[in-house]
RODO-2510 file (C-alpha; in nm, 4 decimals, decimal comma):
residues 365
     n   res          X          Y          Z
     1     x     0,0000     0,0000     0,0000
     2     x     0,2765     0,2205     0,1062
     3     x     0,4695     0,1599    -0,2235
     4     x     0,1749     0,2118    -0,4073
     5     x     0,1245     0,5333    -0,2790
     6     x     0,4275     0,6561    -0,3620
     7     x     0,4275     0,5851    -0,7415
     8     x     0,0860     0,7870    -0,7560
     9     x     0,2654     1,0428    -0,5949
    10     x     0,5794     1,0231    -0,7882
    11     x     0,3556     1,0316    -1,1419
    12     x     0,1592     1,3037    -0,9994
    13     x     0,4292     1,5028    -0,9237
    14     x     0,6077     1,3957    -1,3070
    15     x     0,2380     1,5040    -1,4921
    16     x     0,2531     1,8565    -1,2513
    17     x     0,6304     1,9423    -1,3544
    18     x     0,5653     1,8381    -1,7401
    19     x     0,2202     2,0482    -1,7435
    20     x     0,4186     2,3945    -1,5949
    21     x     0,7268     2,3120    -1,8415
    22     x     0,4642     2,3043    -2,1299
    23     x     0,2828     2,6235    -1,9898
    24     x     0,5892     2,7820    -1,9088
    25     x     0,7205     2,7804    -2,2695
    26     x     0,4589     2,9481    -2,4624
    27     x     0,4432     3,2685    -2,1750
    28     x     0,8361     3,2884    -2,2713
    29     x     0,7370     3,3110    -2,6274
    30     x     0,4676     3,5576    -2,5689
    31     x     0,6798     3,7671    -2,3358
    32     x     0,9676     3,7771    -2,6473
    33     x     0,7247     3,8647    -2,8573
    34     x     0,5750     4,1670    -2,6790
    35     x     0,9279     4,3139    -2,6734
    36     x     0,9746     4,3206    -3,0483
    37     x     0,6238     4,4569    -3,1116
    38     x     0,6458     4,7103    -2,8276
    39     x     0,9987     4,7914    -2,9911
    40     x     0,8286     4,8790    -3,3652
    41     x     0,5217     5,0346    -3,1598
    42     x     0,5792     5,2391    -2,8408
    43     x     0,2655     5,3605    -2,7799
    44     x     0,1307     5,0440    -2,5027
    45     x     0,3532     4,9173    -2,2554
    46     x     0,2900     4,5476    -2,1637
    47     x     0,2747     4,4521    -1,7410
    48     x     0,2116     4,0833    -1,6952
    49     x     0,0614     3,9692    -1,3262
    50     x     0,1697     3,6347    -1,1842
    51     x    -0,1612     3,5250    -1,2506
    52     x    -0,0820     3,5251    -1,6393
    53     x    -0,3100     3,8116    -1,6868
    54     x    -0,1495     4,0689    -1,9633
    55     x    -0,2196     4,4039    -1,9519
    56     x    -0,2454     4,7191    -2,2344
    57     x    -0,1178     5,0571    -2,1492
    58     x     0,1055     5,2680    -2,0034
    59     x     0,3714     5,2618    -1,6726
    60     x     0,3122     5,5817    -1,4991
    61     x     0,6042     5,5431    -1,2112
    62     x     0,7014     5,2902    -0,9626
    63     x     0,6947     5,4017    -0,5996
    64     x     0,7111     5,2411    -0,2255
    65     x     0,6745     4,8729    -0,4030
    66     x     0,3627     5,0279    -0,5779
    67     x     0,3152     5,0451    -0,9456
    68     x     0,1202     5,2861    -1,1254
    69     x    -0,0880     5,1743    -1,4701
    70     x    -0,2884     5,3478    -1,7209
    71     x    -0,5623     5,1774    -1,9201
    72     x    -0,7734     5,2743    -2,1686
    73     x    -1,0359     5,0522    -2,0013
    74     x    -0,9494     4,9540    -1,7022
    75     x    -0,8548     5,3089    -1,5932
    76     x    -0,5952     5,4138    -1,3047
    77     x    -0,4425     5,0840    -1,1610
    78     x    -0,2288     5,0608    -0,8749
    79     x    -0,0385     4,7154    -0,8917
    80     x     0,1565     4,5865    -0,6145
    81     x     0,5109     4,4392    -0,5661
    82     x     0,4305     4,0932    -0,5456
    83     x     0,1538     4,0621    -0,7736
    84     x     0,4022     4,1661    -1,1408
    85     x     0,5693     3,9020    -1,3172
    86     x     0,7209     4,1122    -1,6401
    87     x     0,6932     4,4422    -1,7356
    88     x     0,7925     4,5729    -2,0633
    89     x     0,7985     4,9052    -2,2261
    90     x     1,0200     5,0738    -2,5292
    91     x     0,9825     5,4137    -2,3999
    92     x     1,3116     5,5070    -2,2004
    93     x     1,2296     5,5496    -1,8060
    94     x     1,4612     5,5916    -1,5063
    95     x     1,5579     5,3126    -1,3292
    96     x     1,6633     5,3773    -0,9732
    97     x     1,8269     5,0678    -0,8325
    98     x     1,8549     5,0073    -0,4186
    99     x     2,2121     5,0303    -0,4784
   100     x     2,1714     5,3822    -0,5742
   101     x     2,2669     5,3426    -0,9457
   102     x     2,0639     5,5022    -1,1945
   103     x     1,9959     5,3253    -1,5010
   104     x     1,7847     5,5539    -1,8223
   105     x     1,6954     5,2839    -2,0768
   106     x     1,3942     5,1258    -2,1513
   107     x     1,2085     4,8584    -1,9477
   108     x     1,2985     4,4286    -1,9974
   109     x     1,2243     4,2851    -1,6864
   110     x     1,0798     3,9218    -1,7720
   111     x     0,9975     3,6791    -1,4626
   112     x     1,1187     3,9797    -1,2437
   113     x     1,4603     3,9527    -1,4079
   114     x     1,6031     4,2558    -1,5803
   115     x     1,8423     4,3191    -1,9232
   116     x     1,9920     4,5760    -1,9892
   117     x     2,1714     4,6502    -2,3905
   118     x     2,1735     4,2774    -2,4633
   119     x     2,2955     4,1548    -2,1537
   120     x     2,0443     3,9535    -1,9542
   121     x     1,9589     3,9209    -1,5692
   122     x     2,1987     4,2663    -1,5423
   123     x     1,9013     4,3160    -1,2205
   124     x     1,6579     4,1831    -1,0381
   125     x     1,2942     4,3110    -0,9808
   126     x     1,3336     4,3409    -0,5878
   127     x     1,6370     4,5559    -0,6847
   128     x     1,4280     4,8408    -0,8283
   129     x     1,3249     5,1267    -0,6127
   130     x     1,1431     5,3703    -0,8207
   131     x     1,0739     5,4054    -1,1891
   132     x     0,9895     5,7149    -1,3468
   133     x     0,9013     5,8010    -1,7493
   134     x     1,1479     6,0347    -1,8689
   135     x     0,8660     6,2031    -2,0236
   136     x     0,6913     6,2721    -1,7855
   137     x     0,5493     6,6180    -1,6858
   138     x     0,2537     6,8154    -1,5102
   139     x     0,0175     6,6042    -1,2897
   140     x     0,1204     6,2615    -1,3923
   141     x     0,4205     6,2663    -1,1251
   142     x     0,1869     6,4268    -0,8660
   143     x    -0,0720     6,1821    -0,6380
   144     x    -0,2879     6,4722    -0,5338
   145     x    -0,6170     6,4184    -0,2176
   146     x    -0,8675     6,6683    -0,1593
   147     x    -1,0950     6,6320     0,0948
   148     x    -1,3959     6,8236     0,2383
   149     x    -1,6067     6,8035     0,5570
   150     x    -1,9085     7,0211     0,6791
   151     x    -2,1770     6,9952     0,9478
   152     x    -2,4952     7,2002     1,0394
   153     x    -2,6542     7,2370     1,3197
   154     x    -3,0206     7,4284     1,3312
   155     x    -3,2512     7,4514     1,5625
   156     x    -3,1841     7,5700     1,9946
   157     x    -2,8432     7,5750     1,8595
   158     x    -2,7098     7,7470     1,5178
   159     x    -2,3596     7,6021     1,4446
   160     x    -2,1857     7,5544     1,1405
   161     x    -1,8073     7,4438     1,0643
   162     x    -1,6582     7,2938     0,7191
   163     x    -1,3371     7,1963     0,6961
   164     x    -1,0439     7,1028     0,3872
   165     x    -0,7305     6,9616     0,3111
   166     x    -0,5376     6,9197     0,0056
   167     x    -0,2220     6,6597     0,0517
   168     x     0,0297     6,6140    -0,2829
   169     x     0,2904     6,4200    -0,3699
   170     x     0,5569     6,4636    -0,5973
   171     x     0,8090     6,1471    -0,6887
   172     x     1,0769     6,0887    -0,9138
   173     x     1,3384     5,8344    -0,9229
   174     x     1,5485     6,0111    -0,6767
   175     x     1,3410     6,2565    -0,4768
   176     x     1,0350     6,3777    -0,3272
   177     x     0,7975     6,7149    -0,2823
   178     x     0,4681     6,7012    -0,0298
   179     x     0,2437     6,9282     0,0210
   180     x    -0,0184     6,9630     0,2629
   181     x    -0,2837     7,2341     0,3451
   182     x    -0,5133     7,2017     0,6372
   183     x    -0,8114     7,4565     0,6473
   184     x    -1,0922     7,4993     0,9449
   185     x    -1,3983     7,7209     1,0234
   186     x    -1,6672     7,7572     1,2761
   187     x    -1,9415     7,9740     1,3338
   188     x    -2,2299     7,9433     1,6223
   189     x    -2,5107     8,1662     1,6326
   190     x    -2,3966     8,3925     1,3487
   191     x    -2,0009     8,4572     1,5637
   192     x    -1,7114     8,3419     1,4418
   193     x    -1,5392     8,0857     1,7033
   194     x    -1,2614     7,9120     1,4872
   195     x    -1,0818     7,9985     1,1679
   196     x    -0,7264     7,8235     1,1436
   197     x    -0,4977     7,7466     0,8356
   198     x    -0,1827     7,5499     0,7828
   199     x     0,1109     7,4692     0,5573
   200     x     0,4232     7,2115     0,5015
   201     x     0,6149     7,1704     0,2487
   202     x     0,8817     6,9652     0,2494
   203     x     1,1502     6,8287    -0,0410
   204     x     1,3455     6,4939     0,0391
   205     x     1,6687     6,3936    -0,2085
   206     x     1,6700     5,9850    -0,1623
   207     x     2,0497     5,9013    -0,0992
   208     x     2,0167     5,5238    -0,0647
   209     x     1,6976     5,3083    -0,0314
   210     x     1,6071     5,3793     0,3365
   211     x     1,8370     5,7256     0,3659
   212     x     1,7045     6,0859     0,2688
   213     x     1,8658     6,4280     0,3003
   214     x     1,5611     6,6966     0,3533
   215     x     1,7116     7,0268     0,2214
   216     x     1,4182     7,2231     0,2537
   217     x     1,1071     7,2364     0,5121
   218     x     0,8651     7,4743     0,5660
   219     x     0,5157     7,5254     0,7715
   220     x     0,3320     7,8436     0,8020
   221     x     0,0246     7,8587     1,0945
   222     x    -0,2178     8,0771     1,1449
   223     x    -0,4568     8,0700     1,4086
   224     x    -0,6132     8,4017     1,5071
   225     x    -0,7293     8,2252     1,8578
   226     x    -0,4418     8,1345     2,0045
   227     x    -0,2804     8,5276     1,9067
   228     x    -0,1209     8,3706     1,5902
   229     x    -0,1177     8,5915     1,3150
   230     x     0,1290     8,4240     1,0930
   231     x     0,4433     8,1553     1,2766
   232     x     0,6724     8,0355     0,9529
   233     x     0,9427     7,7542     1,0584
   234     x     1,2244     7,6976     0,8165
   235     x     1,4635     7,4075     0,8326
   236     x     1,6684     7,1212     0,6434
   237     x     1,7795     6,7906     0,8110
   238     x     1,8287     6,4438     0,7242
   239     x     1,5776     6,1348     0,7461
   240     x     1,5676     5,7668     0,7636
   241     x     1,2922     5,4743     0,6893
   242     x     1,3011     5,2244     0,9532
   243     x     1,0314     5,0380     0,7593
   244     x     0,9935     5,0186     0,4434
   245     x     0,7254     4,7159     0,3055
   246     x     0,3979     4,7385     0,0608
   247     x     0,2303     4,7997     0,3993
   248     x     0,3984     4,9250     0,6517
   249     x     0,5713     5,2744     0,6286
   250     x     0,7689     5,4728     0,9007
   251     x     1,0192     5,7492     0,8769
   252     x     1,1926     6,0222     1,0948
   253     x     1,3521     6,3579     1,0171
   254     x     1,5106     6,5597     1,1787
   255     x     1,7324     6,8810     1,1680
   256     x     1,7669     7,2444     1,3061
   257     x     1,5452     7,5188     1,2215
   258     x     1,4601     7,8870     1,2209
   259     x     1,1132     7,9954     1,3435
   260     x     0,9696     8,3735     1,3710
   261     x     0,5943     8,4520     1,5043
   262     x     0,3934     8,7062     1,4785
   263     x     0,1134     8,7684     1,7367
   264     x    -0,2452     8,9155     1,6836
   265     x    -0,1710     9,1464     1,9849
   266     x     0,0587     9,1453     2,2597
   267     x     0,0692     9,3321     2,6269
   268     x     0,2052     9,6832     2,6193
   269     x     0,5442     9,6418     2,6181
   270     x     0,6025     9,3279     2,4726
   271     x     0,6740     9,2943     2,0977
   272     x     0,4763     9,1625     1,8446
   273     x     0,7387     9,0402     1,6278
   274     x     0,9688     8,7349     1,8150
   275     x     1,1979     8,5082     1,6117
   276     x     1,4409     8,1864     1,7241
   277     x     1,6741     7,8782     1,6307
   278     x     1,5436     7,5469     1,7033
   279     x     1,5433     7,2331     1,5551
   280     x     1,2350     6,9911     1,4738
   281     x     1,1440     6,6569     1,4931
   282     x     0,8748     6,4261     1,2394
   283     x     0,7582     6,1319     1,2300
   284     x     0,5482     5,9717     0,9684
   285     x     0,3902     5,6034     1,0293
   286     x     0,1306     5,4322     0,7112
   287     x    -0,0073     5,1069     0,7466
   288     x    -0,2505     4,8927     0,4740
   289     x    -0,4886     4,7477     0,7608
   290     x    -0,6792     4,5989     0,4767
   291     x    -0,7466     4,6229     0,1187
   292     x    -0,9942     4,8826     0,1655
   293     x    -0,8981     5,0516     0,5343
   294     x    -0,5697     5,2552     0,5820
   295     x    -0,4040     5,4142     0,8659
   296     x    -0,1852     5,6954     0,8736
   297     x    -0,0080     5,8649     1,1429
   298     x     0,2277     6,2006     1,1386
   299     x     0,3910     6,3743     1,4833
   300     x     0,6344     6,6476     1,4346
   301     x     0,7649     6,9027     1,7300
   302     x     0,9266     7,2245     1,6630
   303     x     1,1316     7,3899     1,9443
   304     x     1,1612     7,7425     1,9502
   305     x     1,2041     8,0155     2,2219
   306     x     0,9904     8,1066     2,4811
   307     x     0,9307     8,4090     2,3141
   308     x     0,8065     8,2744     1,9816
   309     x     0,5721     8,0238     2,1582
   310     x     0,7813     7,7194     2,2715
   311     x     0,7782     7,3678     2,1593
   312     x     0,4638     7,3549     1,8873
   313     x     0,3353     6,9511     1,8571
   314     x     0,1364     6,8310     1,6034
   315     x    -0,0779     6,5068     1,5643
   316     x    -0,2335     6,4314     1,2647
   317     x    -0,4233     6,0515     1,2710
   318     x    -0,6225     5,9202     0,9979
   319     x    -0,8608     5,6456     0,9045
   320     x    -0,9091     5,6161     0,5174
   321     x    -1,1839     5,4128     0,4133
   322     x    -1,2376     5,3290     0,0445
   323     x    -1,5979     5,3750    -0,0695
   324     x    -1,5967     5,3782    -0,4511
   325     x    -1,2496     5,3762    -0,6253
   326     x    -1,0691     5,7114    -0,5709
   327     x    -1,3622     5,7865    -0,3253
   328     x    -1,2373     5,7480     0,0252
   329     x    -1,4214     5,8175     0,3782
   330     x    -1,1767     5,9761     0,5952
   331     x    -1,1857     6,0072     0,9948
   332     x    -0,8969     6,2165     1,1425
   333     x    -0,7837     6,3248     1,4468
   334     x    -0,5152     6,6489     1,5249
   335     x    -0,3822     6,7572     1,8145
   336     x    -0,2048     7,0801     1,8725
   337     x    -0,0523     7,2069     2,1313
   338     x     0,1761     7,5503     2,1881
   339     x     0,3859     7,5068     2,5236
   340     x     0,3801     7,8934     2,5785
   341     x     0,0888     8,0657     2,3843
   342     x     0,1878     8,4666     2,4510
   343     x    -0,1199     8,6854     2,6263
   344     x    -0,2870     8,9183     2,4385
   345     x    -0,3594     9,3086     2,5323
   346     x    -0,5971     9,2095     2,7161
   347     x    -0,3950     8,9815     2,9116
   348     x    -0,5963     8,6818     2,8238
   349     x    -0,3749     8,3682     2,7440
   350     x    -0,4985     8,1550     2,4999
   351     x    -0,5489     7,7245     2,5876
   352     x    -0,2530     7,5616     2,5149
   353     x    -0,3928     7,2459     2,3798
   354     x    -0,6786     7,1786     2,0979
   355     x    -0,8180     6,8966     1,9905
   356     x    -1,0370     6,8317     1,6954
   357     x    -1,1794     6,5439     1,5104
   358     x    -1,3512     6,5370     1,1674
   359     x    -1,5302     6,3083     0,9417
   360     x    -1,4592     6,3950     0,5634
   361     x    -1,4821     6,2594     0,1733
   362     x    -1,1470     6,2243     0,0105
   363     x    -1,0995     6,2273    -0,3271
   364     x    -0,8039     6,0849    -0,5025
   365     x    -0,6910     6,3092    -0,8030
***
């Protein structure tokens, strides 16, 4: 019996490897084929998944293990890391390898092995980083969220509030640009008892896979109810990803930085305008819970001066849900805090702390 089953397992195993050599073949064929037609027509690049599944159209980048597809039917895609088996396009992109090596030629990678001018397996698949079109301009390099939330209340109690944010991101093979721009209002019984804006920017130059140099950040705050007319913090630092997977992100930065303030109104005597070195501190933390819930996290802290308001935190958590394709339910969380808000003339201090949460639609641009 024992025997026996181990010549239907033996045969078995014989038929399995003979049907995947006989499948194999043909997808090597079709894979050779696609790079001499996309060679005498550029206008389609070819991604096939591990599944088998070809697709038509055209690589828009390759970012955090992500790829980015454009179909004339199928629309946006985002394909992930481990689901691409070949991709092939004639058009000449930028290859950034983990090494650091930048290669500008156009994309062979078949069974996740890469040639380069005739020679084959010159890379692996897991040793690409980013990909970006050497063509491309405007908005295709930009992943760009607005999103808007409002709430009435009518009745014993007349209370309104609305609030917006607009996040982009900016990627090439070797660097990075976000921008984000947080907007709040409220108004009860016809007064005005919250209007706040803010705005980072900050521009990362990749230096290896996990290490980034940050030459340039900058917020700008205003916040007329805690005596903030206008606070701008400049800086530049250096930053490192401590993980770095399809779904777990989390970075720091940090460097030194230059902060002035100006107040609403001040005490007699005091001056309106204060300014001060520091240095800052931020964290960003992003993690796929599921296919359609995401979780992102950002801290920073910005010392400055007593003067100009004292260490400034920020807390920014959000749930994204995904409702209908680039439609996204968001629920977020921020807390501020100023560690010395200044008095104004009328020698009331404003809270250090505020908290808010809001419920919003995203849209994905």
């Amino acid at each position: 019996m024992l025997i026996k089953k181990l010549l239907i397992s033996t045969v078995a195993l014989l038929i399995g490897m003979s049907s995947f050599y006989l499948e194999a073949e043909p997808l090597k064929e079709e894979e050779l084929a696609l790079v001499e037609l996309a060679k005498t027509d550029p206008i389609f690049d070819w991604v096939r998944l591990k599944s088998g599944e070809w697709l038509k159209g055209e690589v828009e980048g390759y970012y955090e293990d992500e790829l980015s597809f454009e179909s004339d039917v199928l629309n946006s895609l985002v394909i992930e890391y481990d689901d691409i088996h070949s991709i092939i396009s004639a058009r000449v992109h930028a290859l950034k390898l983990r090494d650091g090596s930048i290669i500008k030629a156009p994309i062979e990678i078949i069974d996740r092995q890469g040639s380069l001018l005739g020679k084959q397996d010159a890379f692996t698949f897991y040793e690409v980083l980013t990909i970006a079109s050497e063509k491309t301009t405007g908005l295709d390099i930009w992943d760009i969220k607005v999103n808007f939330g409002y709430s009435l209340s009518i009745g014993n109690t007349d209370q309104s509030e609305w609030n917006a944010r607009l996040n982009g991101k900016r990627r090439t093979v070797d660097s990075r640009l976000i921008l984000d721009a947080f907007m709040t209002r409220s108004e009860s019984e016809n007064v005005e008892i919250e209007n706040n804006a803010s705005l980072s920017a900050t521009y990362d130059v990749f230096y290896t896979e996990k290490l980034f140099f940050r030459p340039l950040l900058l917020t700008a705050v205003r916040d007329p109810f805690k005596n903030l007319d206008n606070q701008y913090t400049v800086g530049a630092g250096v930053g490192y990803y401590f993980i770095d997977t399809p779904k777990t992100e989390w970075d720091i930065s940090v460097g030194p930085s230059y902060r002035k303030t100006y107040y609403v109104n001040v005490q007699e005597g005091a001056d309106r305008k204060e300014k001060s070195f520091g240095v800052f501190l931020e964290t960003n933390f992003e993690k796929e819970i599921s296919k359609d819930l995401d979780f992102e996290a950002s801290y920073s802290v910005d010392y400055g001066d007593k003067d100009s308001g004292g260490l400034r935190h920020e807390l920014f958590v959000t749930f994204e849900y995904d409702i209908f394709k680039d439609i996204d339910l968001d629920i977020s969380f921020i807390w501020d805090r100023q560690s010395d808000p200044q008095p104004n003339e009328e020698n009331i201090t404003p809270e250090k702390d505020d908290f808010r949460t809001f419920i919003s639609l995203g849209i994905e641009l």
